[in-house]
Every structure is written in structure tokens, then in C-alpha cells.
PyMOL Python script that loads the backbone (N, CA, C, O; Angstrom):
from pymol import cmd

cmd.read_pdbstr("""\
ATOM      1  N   UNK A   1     -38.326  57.985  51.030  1.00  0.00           N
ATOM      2  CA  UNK A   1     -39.713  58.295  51.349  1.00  0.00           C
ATOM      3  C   UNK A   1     -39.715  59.359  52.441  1.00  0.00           C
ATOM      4  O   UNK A   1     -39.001  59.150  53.422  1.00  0.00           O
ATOM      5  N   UNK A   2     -40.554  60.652  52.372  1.00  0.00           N
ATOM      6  CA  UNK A   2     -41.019  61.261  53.574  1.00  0.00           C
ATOM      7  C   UNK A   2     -41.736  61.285  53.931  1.00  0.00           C
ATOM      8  O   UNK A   2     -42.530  60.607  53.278  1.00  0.00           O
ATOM      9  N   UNK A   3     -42.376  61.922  55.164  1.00  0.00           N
ATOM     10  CA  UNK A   3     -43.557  61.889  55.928  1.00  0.00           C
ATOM     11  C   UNK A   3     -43.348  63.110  56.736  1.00  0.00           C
ATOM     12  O   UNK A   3     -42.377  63.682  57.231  1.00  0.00           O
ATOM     13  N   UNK A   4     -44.836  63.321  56.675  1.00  0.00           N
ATOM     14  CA  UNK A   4     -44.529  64.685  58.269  1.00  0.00           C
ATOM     15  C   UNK A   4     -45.619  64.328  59.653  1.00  0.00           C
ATOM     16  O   UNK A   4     -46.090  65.117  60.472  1.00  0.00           O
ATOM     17  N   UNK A   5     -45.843  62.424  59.508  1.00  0.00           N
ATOM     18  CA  UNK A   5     -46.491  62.479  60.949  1.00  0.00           C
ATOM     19  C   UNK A   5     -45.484  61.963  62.436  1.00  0.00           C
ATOM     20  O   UNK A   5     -44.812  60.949  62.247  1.00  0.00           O
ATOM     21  N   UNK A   6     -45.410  62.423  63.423  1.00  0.00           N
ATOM     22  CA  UNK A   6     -44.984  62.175  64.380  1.00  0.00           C
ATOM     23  C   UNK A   6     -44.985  60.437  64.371  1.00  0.00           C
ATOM     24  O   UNK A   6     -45.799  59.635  63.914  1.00  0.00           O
ATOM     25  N   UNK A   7     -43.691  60.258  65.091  1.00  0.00           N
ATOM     26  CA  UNK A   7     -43.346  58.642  65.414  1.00  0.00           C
ATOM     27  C   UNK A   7     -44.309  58.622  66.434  1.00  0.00           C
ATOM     28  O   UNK A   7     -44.514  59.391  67.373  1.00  0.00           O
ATOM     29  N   UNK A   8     -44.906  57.502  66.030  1.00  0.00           N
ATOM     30  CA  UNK A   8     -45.177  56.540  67.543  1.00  0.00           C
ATOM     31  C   UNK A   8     -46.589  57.036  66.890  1.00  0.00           C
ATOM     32  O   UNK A   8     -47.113  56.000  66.479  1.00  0.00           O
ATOM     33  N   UNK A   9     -47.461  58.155  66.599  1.00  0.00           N
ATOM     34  CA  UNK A   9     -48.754  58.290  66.019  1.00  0.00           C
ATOM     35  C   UNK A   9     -48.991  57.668  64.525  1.00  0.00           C
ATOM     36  O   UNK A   9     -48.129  57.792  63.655  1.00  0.00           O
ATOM     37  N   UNK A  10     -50.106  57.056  64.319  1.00  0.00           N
ATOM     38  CA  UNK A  10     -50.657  56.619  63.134  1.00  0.00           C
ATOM     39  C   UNK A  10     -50.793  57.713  62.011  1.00  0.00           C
ATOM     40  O   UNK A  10     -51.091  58.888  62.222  1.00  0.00           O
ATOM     41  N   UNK A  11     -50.523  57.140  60.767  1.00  0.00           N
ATOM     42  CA  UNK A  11     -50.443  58.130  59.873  1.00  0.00           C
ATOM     43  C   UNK A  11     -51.556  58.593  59.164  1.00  0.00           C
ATOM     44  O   UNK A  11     -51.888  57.468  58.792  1.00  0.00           O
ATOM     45  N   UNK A  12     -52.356  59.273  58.699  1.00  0.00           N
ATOM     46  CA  UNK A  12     -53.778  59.610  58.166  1.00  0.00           C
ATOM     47  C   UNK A  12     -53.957  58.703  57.185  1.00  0.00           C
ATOM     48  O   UNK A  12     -53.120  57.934  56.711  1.00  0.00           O
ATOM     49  N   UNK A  13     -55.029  58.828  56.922  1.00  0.00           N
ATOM     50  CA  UNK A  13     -55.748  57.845  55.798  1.00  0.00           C
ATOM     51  C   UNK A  13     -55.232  58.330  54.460  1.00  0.00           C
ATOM     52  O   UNK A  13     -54.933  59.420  53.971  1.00  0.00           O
ATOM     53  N   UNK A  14     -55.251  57.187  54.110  1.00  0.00           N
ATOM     54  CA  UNK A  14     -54.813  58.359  52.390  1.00  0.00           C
ATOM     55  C   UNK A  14     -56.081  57.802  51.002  1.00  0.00           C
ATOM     56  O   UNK A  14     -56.524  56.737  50.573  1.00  0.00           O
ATOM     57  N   UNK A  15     -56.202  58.892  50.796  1.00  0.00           N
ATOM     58  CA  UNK A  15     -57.564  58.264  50.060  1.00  0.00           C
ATOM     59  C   UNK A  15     -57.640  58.816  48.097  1.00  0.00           C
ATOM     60  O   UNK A  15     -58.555  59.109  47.328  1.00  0.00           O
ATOM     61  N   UNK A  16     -56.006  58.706  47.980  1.00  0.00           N
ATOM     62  CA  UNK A  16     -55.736  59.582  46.841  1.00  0.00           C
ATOM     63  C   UNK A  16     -54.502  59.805  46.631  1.00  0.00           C
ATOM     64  O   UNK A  16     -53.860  60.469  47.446  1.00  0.00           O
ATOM     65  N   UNK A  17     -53.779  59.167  45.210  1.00  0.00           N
ATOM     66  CA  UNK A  17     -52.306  59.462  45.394  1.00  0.00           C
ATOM     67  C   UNK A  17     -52.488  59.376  43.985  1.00  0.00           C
ATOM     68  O   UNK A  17     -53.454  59.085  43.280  1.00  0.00           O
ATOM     69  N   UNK A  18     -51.131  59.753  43.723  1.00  0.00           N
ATOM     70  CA  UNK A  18     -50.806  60.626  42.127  1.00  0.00           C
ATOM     71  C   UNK A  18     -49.297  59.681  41.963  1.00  0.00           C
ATOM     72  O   UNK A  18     -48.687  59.244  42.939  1.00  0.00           O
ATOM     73  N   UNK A  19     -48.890  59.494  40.607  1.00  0.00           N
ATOM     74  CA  UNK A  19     -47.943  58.497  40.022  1.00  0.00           C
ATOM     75  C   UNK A  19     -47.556  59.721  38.985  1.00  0.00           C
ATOM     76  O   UNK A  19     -48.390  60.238  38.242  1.00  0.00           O
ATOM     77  N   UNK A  20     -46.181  60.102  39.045  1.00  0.00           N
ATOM     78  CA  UNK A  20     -45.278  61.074  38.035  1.00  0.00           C
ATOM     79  C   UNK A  20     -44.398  60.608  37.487  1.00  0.00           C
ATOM     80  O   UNK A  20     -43.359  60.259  38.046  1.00  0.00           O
ATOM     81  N   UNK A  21     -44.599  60.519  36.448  1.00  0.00           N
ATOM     82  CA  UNK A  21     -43.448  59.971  35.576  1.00  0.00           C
ATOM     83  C   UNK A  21     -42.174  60.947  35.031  1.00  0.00           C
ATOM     84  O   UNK A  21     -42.566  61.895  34.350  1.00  0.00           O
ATOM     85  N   UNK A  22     -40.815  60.867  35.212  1.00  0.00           N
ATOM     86  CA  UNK A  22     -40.106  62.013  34.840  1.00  0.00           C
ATOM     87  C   UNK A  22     -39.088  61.234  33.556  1.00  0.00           C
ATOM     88  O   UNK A  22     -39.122  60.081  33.124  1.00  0.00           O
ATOM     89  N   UNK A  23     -38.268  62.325  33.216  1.00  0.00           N
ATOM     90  CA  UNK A  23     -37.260  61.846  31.935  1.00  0.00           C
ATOM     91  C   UNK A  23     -36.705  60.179  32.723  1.00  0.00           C
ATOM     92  O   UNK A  23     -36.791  59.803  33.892  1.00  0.00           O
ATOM     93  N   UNK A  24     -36.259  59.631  31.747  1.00  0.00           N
ATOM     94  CA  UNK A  24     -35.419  58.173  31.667  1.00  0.00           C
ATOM     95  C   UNK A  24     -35.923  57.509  32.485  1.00  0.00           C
ATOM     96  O   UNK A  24     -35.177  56.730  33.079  1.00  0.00           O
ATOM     97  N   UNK A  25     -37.260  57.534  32.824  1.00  0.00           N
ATOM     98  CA  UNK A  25     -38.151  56.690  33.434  1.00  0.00           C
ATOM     99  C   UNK A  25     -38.383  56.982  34.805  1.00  0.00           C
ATOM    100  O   UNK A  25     -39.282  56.390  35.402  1.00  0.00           O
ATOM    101  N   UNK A  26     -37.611  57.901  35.416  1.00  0.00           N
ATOM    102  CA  UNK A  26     -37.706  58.128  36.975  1.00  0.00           C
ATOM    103  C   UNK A  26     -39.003  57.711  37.148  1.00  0.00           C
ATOM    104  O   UNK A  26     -39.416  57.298  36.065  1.00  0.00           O
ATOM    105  N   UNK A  27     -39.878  57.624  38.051  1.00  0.00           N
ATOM    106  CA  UNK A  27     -41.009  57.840  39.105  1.00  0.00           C
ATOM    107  C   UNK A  27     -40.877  58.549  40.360  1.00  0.00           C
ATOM    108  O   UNK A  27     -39.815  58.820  40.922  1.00  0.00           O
ATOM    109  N   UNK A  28     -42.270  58.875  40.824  1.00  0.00           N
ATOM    110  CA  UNK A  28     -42.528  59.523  42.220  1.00  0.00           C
ATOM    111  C   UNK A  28     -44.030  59.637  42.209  1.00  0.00           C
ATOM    112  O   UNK A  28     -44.911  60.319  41.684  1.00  0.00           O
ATOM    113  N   UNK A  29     -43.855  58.409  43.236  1.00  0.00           N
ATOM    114  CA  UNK A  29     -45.132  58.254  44.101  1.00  0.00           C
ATOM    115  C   UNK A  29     -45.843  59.166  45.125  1.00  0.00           C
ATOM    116  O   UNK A  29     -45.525  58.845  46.270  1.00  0.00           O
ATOM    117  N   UNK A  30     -46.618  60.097  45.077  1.00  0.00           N
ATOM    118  CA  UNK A  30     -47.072  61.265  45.939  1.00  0.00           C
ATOM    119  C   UNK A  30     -48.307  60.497  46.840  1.00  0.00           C
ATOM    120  O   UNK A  30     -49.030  59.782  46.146  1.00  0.00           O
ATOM    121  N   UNK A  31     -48.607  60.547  48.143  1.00  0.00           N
ATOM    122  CA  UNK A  31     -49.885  59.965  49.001  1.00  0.00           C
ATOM    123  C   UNK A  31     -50.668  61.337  49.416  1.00  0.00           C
ATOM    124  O   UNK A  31     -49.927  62.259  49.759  1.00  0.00           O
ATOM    125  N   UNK A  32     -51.680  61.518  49.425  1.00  0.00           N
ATOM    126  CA  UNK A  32     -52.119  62.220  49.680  1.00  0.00           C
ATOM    127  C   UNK A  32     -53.462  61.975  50.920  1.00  0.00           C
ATOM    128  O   UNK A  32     -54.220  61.005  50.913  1.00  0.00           O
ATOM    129  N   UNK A  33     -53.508  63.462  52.232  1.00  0.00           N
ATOM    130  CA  UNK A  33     -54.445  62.785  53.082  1.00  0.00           C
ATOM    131  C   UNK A  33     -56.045  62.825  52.981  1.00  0.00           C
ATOM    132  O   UNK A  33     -56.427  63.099  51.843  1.00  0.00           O
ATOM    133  N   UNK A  34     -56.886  62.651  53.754  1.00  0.00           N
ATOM    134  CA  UNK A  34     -57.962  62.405  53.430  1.00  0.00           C
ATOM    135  C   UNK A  34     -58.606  63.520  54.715  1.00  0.00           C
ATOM    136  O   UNK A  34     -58.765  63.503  55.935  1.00  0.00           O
ATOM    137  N   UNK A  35     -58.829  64.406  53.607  1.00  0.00           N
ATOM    138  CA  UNK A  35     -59.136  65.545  54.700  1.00  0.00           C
ATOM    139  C   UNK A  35     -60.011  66.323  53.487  1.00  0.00           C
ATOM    140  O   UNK A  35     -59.865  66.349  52.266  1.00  0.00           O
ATOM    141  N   UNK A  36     -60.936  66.910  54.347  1.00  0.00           N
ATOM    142  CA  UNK A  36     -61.661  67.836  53.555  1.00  0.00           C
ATOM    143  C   UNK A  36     -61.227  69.610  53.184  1.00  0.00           C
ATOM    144  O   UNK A  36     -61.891  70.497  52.648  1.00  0.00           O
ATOM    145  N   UNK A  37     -59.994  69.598  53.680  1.00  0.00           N
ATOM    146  CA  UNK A  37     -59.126  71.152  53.500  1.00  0.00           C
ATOM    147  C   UNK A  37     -58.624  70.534  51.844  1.00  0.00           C
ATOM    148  O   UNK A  37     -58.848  69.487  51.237  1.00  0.00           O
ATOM    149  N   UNK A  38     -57.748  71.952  51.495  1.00  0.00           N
ATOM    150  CA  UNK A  38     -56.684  71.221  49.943  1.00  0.00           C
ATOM    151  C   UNK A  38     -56.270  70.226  50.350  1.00  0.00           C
ATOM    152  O   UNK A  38     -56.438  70.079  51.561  1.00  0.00           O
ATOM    153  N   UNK A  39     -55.603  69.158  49.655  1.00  0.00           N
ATOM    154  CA  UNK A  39     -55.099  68.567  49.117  1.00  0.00           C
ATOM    155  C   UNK A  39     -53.773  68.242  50.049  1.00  0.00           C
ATOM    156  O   UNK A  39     -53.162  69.310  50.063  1.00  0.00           O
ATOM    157  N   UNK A  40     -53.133  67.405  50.730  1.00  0.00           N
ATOM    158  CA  UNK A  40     -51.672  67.484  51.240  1.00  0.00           C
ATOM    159  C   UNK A  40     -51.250  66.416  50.926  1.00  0.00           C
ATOM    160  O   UNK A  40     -51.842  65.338  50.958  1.00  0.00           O
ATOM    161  N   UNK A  41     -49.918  66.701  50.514  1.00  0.00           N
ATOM    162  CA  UNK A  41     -49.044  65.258  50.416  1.00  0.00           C
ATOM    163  C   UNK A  41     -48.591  64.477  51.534  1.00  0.00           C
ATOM    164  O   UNK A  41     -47.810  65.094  52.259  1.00  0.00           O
ATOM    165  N   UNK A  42     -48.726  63.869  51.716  1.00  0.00           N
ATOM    166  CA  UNK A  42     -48.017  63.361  53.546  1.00  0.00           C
ATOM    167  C   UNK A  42     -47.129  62.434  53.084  1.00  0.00           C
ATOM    168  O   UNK A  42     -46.425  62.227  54.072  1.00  0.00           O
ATOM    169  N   UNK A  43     -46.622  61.578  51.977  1.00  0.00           N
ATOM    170  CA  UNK A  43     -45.471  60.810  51.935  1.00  0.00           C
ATOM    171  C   UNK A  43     -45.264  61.027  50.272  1.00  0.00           C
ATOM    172  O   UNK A  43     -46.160  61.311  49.478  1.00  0.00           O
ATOM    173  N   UNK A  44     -43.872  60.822  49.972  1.00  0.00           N
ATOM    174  CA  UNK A  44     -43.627  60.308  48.520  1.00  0.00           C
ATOM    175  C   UNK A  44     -42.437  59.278  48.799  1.00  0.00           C
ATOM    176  O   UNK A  44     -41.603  59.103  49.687  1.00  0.00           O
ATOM    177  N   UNK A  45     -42.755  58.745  47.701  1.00  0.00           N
ATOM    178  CA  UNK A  45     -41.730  57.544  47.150  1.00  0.00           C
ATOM    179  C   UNK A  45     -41.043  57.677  46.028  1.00  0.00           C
ATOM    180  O   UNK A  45     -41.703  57.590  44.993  1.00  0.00           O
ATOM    181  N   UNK A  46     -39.588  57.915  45.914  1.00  0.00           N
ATOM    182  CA  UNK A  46     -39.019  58.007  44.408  1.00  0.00           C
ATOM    183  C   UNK A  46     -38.468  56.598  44.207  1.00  0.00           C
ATOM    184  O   UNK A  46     -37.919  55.901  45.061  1.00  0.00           O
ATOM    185  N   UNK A  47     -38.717  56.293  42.895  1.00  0.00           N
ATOM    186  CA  UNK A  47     -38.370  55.510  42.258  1.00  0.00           C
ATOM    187  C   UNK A  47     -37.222  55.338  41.038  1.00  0.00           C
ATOM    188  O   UNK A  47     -37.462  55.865  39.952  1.00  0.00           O
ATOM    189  N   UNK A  48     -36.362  54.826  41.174  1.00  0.00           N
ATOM    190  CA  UNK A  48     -35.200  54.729  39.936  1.00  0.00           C
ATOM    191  C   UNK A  48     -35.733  54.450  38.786  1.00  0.00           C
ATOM    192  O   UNK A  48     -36.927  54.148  38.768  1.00  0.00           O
ATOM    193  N   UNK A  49     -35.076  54.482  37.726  1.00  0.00           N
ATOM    194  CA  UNK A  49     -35.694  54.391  36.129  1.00  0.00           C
ATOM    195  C   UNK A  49     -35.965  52.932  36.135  1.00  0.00           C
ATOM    196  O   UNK A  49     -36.932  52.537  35.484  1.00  0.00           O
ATOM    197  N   UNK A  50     -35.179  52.017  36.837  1.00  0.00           N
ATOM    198  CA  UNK A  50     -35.574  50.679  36.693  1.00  0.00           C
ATOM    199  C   UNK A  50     -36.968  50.072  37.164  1.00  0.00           C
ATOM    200  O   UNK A  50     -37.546  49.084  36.712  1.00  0.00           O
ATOM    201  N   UNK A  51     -37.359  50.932  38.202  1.00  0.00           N
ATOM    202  CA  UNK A  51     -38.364  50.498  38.993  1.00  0.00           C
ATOM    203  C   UNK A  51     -39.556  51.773  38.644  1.00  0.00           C
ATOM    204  O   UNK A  51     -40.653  51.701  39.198  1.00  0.00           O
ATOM    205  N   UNK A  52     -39.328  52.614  37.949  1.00  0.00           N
ATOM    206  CA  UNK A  52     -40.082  53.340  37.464  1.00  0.00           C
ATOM    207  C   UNK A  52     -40.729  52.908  36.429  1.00  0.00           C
ATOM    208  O   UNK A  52     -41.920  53.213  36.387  1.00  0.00           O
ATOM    209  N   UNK A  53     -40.127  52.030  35.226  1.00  0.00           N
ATOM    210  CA  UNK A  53     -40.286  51.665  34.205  1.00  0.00           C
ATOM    211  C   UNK A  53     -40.797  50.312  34.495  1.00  0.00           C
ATOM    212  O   UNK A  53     -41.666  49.913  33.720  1.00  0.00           O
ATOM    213  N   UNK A  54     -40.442  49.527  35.446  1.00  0.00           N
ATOM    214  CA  UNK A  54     -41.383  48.296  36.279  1.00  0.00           C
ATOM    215  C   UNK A  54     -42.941  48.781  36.541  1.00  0.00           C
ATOM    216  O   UNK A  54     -43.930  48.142  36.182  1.00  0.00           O
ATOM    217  N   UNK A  55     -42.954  50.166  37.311  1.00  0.00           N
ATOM    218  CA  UNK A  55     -44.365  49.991  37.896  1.00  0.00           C
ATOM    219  C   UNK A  55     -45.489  50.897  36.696  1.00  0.00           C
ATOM    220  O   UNK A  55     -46.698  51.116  36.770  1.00  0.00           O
ATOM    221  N   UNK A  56     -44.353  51.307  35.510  1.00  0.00           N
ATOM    222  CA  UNK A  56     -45.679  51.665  34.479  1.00  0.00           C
ATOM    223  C   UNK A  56     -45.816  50.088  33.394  1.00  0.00           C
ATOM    224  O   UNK A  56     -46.725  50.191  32.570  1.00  0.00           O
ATOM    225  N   UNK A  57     -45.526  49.584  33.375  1.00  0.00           N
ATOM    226  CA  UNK A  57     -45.422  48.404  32.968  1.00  0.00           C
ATOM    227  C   UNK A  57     -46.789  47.716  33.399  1.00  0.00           C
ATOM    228  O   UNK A  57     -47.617  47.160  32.678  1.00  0.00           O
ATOM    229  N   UNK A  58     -46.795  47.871  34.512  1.00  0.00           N
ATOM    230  CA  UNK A  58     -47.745  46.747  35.847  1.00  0.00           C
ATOM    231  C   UNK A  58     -48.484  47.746  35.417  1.00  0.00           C
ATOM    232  O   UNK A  58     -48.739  47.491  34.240  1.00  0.00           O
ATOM    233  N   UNK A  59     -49.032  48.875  35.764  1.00  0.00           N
ATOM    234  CA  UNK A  59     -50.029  49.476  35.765  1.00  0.00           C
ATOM    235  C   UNK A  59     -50.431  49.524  34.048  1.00  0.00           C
ATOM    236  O   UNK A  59     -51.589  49.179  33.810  1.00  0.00           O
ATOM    237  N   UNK A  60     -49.888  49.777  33.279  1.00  0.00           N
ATOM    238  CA  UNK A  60     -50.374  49.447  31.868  1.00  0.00           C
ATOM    239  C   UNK A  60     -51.388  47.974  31.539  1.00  0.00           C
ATOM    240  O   UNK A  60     -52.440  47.781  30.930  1.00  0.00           O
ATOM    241  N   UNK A  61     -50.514  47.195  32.233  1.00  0.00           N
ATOM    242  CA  UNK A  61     -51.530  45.705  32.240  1.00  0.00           C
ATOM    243  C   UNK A  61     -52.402  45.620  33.072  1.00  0.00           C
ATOM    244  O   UNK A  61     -53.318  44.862  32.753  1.00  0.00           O
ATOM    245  N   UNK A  62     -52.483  46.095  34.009  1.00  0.00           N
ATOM    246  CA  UNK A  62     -53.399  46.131  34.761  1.00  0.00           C
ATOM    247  C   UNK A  62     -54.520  47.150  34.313  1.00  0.00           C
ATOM    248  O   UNK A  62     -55.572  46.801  34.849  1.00  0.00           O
ATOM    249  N   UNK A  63     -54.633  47.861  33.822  1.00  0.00           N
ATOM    250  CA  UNK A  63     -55.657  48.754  33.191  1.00  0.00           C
ATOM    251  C   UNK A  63     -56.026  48.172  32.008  1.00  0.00           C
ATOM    252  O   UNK A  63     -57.188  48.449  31.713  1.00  0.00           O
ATOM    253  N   UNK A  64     -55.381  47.365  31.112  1.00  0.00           N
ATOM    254  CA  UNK A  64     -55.223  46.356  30.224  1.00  0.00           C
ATOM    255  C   UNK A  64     -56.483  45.236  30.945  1.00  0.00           C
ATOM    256  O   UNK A  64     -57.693  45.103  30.757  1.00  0.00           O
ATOM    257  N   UNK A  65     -55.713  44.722  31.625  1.00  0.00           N
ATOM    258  CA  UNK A  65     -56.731  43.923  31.745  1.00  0.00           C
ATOM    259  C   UNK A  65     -58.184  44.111  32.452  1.00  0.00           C
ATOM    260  O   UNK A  65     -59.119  43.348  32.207  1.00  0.00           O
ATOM    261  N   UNK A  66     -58.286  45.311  33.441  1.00  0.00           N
ATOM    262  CA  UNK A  66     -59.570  45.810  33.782  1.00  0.00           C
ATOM    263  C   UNK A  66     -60.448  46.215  32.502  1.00  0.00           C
ATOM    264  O   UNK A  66     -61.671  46.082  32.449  1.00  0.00           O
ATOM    265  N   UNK A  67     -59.873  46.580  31.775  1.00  0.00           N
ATOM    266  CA  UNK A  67     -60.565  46.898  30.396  1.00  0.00           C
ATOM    267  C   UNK A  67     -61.684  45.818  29.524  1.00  0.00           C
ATOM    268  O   UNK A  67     -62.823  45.919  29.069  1.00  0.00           O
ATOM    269  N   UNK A  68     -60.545  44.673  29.603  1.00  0.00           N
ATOM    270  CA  UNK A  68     -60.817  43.431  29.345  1.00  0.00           C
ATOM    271  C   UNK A  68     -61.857  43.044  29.665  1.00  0.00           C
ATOM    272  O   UNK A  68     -62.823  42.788  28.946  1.00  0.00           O
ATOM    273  N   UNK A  69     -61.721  42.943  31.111  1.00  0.00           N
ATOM    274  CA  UNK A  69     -62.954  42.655  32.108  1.00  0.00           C
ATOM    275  C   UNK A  69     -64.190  43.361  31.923  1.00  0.00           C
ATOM    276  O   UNK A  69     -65.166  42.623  31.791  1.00  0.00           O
ATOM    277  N   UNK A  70     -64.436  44.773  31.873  1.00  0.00           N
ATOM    278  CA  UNK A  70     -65.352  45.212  31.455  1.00  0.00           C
ATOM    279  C   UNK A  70     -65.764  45.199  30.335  1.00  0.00           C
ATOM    280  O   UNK A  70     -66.880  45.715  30.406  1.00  0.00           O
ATOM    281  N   UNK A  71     -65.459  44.791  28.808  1.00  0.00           N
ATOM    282  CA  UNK A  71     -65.732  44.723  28.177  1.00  0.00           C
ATOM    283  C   UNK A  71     -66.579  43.059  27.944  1.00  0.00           C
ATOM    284  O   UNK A  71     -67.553  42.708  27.277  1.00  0.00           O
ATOM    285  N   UNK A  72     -65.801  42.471  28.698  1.00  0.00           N
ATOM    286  CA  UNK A  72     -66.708  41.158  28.825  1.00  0.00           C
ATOM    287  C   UNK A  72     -67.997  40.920  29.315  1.00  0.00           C
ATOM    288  O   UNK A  72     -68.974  40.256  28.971  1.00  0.00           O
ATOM    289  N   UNK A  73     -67.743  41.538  30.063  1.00  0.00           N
ATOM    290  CA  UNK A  73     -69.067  41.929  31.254  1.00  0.00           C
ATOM    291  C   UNK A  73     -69.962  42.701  30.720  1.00  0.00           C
ATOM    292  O   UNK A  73     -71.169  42.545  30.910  1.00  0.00           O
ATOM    293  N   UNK A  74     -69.501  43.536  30.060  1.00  0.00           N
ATOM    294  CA  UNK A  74     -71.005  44.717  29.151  1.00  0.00           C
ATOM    295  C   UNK A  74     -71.278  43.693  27.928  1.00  0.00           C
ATOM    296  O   UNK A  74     -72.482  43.444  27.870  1.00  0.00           O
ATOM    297  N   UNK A  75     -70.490  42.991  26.886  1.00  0.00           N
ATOM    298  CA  UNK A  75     -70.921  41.773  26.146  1.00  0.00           C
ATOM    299  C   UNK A  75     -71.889  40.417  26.905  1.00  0.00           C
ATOM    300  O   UNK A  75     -72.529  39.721  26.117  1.00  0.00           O
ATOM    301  N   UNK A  76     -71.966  40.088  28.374  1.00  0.00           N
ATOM    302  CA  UNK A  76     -72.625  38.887  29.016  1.00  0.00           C
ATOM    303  C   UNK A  76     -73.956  39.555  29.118  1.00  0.00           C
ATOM    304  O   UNK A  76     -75.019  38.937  29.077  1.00  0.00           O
ATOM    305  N   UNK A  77     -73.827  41.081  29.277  1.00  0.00           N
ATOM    306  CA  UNK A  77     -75.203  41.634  29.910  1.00  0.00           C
ATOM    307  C   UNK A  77     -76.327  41.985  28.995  1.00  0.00           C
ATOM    308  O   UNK A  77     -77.515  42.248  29.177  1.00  0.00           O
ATOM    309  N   UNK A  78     -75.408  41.885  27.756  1.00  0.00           N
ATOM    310  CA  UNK A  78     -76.518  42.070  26.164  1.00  0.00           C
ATOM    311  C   UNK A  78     -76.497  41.447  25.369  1.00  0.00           C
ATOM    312  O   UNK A  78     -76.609  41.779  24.188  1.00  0.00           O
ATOM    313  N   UNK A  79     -76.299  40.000  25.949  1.00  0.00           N
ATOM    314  CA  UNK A  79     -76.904  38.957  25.412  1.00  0.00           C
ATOM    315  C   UNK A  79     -78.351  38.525  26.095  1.00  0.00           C
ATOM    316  O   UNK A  79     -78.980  37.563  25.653  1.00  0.00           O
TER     317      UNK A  79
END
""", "prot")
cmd.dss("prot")
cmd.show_as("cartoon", "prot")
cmd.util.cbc("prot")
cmd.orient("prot")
């Protein structure tokens, strides 16, 4: 993981991050700060194919099941 804020200071808000998927499953987690200039990355996280292929997994079901949820919920409201 990197970062470019000084030790001992708090790190900016992050209000926006991006998930990259590369060949044989790699990952890389990008954070991005919460500033009204472009866009900056202030940390990433790489991930091995094992744990790359773990966190699209989780996020597949998890959008899976938010789906779910809303679809239930727009069916309760028109009845």
C-alpha cells in the first residue's frame, strides 16, 4: 500500500475509490481524495490473484444481493 500523507497527520477523506481488475486475477485497489481539484489517488492496495479473485467474488454477491433487495422492495410498494 502507498500513501503520500505525512506520519503523525490524518489522512484525507476519501470519498471515491476505483477496483482494477488485471490478467490472472490480480487486483488494485485505488482511494481517492475528497477534494474539489482532479481527482488524486492518495493510497492503493495490490492484491494477489488469490485475493483478487476473493474480493470480485464478494462484490459480485453483494451487488447480487442489493439487487435482490431492491427488487423486493419495488414489488411491496405496488402492491
Amino acid at each position: 500500500m502507498t500513501d503520500d500523507h505525512m506520519v503523525g497527520e490524518q489522512p484525507p477523506i476519501t470519498t471515491r475509490f476505483q477496483v482494477l481488475f488485471g490478467p490472472e486475477g490480480a487486483a488494485r485497489i485505488v482511494l481517492f481524495a475528497d477534494t474539489n481539484a482532479e481527482d488524486k489517488p492518495i493510497a492503493t492496495l495490490d492484491l494477489d490473484a488469490a485475493d483478487g479473485d476473493l474480493l470480485a467474488r464478494l462484490l459480485t454477491t453483494r451487488r447480487a444481493t442489493y439487487d435482490e433487495q431492491r427488487r423486493n422492495h419495488e414489488a411491496g410498494a405496488q402492491q
